[in-house]
C-alpha positions as a Markdown table, in Angstrom:
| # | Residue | x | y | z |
|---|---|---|---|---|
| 1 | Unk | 0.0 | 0.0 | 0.0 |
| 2 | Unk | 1.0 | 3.4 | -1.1 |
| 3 | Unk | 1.6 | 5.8 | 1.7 |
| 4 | Unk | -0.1 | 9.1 | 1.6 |
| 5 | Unk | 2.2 | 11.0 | 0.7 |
| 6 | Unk | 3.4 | 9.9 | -2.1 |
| 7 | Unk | 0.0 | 9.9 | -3.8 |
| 8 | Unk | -0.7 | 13.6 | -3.5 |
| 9 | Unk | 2.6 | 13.5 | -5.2 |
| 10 | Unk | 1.3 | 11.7 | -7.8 |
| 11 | Unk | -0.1 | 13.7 | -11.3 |
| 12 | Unk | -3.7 | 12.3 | -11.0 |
| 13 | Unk | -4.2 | 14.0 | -7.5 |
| 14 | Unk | -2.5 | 17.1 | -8.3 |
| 15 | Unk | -4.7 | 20.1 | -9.3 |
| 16 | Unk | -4.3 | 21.1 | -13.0 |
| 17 | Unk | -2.3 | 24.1 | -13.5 |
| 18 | Unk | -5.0 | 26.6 | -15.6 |
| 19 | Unk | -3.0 | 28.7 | -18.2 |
| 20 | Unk | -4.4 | 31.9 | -17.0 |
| 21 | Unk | -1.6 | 32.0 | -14.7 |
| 22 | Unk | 0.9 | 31.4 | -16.9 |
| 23 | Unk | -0.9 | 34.5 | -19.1 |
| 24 | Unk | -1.8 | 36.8 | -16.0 |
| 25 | Unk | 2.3 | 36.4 | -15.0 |
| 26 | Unk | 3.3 | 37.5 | -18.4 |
| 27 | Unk | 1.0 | 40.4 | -18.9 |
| 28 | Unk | 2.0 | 41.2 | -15.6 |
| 29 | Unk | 6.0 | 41.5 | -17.1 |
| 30 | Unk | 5.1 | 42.8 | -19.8 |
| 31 | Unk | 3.0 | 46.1 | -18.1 |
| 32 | Unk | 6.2 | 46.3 | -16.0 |
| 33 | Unk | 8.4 | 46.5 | -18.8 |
| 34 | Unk | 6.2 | 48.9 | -20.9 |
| 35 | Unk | 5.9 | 51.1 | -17.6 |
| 36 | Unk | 9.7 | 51.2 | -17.2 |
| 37 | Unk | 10.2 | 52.2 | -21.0 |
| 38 | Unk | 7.9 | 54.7 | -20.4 |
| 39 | Unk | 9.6 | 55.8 | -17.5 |
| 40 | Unk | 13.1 | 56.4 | -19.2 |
| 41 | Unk | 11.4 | 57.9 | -22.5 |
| 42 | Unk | 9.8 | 61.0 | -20.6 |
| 43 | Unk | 13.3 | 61.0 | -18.4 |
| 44 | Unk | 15.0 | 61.3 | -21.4 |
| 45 | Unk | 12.6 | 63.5 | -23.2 |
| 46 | Unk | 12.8 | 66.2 | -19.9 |
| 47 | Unk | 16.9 | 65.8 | -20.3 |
| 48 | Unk | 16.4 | 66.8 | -23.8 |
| 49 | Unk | 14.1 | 69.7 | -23.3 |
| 50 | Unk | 15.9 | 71.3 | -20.0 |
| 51 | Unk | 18.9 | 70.9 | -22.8 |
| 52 | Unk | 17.3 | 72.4 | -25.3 |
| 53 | Unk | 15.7 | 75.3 | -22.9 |
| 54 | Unk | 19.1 | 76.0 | -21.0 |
| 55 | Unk | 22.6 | 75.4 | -23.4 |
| 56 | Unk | 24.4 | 76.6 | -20.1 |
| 57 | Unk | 24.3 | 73.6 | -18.2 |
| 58 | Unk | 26.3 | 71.7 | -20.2 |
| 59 | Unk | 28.9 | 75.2 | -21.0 |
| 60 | Unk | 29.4 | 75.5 | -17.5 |
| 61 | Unk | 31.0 | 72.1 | -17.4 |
| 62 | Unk | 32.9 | 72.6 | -20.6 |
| 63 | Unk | 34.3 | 76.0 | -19.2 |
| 64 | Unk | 35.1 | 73.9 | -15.9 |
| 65 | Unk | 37.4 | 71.3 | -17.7 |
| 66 | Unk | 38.9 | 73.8 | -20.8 |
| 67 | Unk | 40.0 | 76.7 | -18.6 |
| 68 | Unk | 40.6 | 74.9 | -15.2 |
| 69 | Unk | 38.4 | 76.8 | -12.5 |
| 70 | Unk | 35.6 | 76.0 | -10.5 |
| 71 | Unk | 32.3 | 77.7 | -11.7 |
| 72 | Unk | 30.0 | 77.8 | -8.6 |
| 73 | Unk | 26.6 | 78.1 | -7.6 |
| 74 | Unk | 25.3 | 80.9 | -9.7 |
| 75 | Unk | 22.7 | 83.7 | -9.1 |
| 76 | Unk | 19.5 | 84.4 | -11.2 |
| 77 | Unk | 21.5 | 86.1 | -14.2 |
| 78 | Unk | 23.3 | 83.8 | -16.9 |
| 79 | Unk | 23.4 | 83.8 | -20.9 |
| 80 | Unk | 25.2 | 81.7 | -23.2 |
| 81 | Unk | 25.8 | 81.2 | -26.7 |
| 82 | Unk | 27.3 | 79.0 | -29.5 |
| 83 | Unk | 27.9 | 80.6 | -32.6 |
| 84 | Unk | 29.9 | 77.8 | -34.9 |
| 85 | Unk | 33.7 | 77.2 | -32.9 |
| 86 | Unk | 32.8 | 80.5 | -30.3 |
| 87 | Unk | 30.6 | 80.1 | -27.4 |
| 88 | Unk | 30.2 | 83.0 | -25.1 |
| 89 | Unk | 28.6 | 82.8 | -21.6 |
| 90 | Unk | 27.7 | 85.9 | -18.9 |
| 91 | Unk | 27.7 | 84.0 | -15.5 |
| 92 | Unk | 26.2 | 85.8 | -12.1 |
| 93 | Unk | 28.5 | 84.1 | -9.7 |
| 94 | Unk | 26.5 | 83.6 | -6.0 |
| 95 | Unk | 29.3 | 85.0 | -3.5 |
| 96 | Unk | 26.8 | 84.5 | -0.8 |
| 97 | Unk | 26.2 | 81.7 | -1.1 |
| 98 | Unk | 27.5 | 79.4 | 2.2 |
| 99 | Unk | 29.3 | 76.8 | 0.3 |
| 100 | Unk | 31.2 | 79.8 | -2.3 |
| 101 | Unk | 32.2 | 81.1 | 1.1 |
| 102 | Unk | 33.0 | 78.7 | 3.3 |
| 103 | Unk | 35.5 | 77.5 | -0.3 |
| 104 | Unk | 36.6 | 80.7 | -1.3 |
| 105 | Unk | 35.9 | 83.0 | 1.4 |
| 106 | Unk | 35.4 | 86.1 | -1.4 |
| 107 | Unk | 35.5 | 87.0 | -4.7 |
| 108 | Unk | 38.7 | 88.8 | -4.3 |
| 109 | Unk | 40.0 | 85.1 | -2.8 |
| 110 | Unk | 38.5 | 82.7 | -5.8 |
| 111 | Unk | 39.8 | 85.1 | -8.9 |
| 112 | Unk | 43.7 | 84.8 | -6.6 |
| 113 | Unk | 43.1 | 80.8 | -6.7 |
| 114 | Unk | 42.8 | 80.7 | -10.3 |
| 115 | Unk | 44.9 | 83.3 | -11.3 |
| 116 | Unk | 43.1 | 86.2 | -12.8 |
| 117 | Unk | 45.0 | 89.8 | -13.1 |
| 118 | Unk | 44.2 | 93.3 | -12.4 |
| 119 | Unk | 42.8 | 94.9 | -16.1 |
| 120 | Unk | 40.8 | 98.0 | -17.0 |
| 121 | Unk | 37.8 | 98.1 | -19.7 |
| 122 | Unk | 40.2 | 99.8 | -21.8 |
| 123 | Unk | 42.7 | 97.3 | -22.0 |
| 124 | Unk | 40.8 | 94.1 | -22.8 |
| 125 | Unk | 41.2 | 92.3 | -25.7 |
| 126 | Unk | 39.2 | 92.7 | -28.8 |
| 127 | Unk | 36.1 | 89.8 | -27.8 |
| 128 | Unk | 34.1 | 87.9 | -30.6 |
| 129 | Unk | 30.7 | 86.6 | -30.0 |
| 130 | Unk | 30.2 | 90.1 | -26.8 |
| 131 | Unk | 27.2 | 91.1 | -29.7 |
| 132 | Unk | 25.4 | 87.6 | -28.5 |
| 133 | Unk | 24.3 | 89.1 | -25.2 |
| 134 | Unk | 21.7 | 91.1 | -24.1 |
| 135 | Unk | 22.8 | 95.0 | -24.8 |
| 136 | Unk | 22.8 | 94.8 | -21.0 |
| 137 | Unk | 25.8 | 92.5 | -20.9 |
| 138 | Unk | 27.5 | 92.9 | -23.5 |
| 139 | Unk | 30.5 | 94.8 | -21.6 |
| 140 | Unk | 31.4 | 95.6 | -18.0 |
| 141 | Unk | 30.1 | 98.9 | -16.8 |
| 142 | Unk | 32.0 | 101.6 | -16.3 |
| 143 | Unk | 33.9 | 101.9 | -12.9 |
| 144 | Unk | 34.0 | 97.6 | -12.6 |
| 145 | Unk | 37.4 | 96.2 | -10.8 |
| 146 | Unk | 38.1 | 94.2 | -13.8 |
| 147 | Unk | 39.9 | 90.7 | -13.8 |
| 148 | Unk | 41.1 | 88.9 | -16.4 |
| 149 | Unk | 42.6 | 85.5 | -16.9 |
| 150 | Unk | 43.1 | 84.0 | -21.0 |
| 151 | Unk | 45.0 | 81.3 | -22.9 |
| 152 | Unk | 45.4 | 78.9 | -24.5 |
| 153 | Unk | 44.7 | 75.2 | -24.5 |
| 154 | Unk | 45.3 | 72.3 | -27.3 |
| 155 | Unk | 41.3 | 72.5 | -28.0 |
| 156 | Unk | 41.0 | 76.2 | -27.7 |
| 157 | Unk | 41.4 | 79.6 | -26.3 |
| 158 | Unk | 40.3 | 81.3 | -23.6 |
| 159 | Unk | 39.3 | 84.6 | -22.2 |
| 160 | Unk | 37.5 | 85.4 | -18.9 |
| 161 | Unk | 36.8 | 88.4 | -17.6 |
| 162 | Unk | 35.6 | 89.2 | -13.4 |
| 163 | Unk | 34.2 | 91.5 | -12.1 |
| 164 | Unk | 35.6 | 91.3 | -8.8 |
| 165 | Unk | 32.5 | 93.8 | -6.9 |
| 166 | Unk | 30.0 | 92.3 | -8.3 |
| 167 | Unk | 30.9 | 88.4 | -9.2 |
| 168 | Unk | 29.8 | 88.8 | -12.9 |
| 169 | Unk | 31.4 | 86.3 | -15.7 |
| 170 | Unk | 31.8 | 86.9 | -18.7 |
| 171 | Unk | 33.9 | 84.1 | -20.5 |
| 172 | Unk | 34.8 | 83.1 | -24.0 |
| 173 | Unk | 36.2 | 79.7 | -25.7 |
| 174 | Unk | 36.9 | 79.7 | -29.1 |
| 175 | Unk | 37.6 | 76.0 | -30.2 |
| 176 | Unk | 41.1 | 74.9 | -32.4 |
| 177 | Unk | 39.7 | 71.3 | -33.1 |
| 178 | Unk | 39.3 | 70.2 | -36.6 |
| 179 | Unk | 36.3 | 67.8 | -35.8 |
């Protein structure tokens, strides 16, 4: 005599298996899967527009790495443009703010760091792509306690120019590469 156990075991006392489950599990994957693609398309898509909407977040980076300094938090006021192998930004630097101060201490202090000079208005450089900004940015004002800090790079050159009373950018990268 067969013990109890082993006939449960057996396929004629099992319960069939219905193939709804087997269907309910893989509609179940599949909604999962189409919610996660849709998921990463509007992620992507919102990447792609905040691109498209604001060119500077990805400038300030490249300004970062090409000239070697450290562009902080900024304030309400920014503009850049790409014009071809010239891109221009205007950049509101936040001295206030507690983590530019607790680094830097001052804007005096953060132009020393990354070796800006003493210039006037008059002596800057002649500056491509300064007709890309607002008329209200397109030079220093009058009286500014001007900064400046260029060169050169194997990608391209460089000019930046601080205000140092009022934390106002304006830079310029003109790219060399042949791609």
């Amino acid at each position: 005599m067969a013990d109890s156990a082993s006939m449960s075991d057996s396929p004629e006392t099992q319960a069939p298996s219905s193939g709804g489950d087997n269907v309910r599990l893989v509609l179940k994957v599949l909604l999962v899967m189409a919610g996660l693609a849709v998921v990463g398309a509007v992620g992507i898509g919102l990447l792609v527009m905040s691109a498209l909407k604001d060119p500077c977040w990805a400038n300030i980076d490249r300004h970062e790495v090409s000239v070697g300094i450290d562009i902080p938090k900024l304030g309400p006021d920014y503009h850049c443009s790409c014009q071809g192998q010239v891109k221009v930004s205007f950049f509101d630097i936040d001295s206030s703010d507690p983590g530019f101060r607790q680094r830097y201490g001052d804007i005096a202090s953060y132009a020393q760091q990354y070796g800006f000079t003493s210039t006037s208005l008059a002596d800057l450089p002649q500056r491509r792509g300064r007709d890309q900004f607002p008329a209200h940015l397109q030079d220093p004002p009058a009286g500014a306690q001007l900064l400046m800090k260029s060169g050169r790079n194997e990608k391209r050159s460089y000019l930046l120019i601080l205000d140092q009373s009022t934390g106002s950018l304006w830079t310029e990268l003109i790219g060399h590469e042949t791609n």
